[in-house]
NUSESE-964940 format. One record per atom (N, C-alpha, C): residue in one letter; y, z, x. Coordinates in pm, whole numbers, plus 50000, padded with zeros to 5 digits. Atoms other than C-alpha are relative to their C-alpha. Layout:
AYZX...
This chain:
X498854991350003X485685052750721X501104995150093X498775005649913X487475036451040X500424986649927X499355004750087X487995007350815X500685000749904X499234999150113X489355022850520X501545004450111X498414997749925X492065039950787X500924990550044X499205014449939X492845003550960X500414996949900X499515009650153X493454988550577X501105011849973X498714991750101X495625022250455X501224998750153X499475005149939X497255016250803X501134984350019X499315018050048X497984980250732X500894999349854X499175000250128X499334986750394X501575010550041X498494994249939X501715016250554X500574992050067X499215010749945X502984988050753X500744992949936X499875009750143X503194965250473X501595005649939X498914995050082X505444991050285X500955002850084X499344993149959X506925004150558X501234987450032X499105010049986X508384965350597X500874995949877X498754999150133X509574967350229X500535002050031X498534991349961X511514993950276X500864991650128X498815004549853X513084980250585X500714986149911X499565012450081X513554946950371X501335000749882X498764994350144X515434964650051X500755006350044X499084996749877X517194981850370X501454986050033X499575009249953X518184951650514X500744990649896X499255012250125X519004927150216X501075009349898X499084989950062X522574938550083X499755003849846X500054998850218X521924934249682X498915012250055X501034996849995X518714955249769X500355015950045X500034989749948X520264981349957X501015008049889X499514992450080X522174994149657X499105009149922X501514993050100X518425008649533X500085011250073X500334989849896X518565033649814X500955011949959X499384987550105X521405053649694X499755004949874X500374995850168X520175053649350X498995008750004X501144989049958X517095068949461X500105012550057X499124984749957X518875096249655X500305007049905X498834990450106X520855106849358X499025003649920X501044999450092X517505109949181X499955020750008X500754982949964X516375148949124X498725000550111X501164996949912X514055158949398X498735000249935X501014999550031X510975163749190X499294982249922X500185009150019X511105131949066X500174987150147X500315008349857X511695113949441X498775006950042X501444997049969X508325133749507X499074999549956X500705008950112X506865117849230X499494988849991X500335012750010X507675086149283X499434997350135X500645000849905X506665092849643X498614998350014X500964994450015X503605107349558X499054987949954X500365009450053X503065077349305X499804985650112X500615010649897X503405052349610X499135001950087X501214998149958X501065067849824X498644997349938X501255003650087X498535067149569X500004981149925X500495020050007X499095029649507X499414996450110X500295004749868X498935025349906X498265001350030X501544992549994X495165045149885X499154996549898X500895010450098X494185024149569X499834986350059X500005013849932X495004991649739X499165000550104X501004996949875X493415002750076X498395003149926X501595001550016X489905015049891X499434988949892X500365014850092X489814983949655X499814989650134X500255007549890X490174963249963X498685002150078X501215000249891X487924985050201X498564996149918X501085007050072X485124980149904X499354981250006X500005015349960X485884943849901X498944995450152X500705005549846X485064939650283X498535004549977X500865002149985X482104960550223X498984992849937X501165009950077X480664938549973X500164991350070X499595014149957X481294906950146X498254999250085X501544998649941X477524915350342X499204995949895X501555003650083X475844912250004X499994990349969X499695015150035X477824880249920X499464992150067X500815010149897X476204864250273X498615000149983X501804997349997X472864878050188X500144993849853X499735009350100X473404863849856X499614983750044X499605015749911X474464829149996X498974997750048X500025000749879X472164831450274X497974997049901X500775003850065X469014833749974X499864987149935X499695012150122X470064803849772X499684987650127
């Protein structure tokens, strides 16, 4: 469980450097107003929708790591 938090941690980072990126880069920062002007239920949508990518990516990953034990015990038979 403290691994899945460090990985959804690391991915809020991740995104949180997008955003700063499509911030920062001028062509990029014309997305930001567009998104504003959006209806509210739909910016809490698409919010909603990136969180739940951030928490698919993080437990596909934390799985990953924990298989990686059976891969050495694997390996470790052969």
């Amino acid at each position: 469980m403290i691994r899945l938090v460090r990985v959804l941690g690391l991915l809020m980072m991740v995104s949180g450097g997008v955003i700063l990126l499509t911030y920062l880069v001028t062509p990029l920062r014309t997305l930001w107003p567009w998104f504003r002007s959006l209806p509210l239920p739909i910016q809490l949508g698409l919010g909603a929708a990136a969180l739940g990518l951030v928490l698919l990516f993080g437990t596909v990953l934390w799985e990953r790591l924990e298989a990686r034990a059976a891969d050495r015990a694997l390996r470790e038979d052969l």
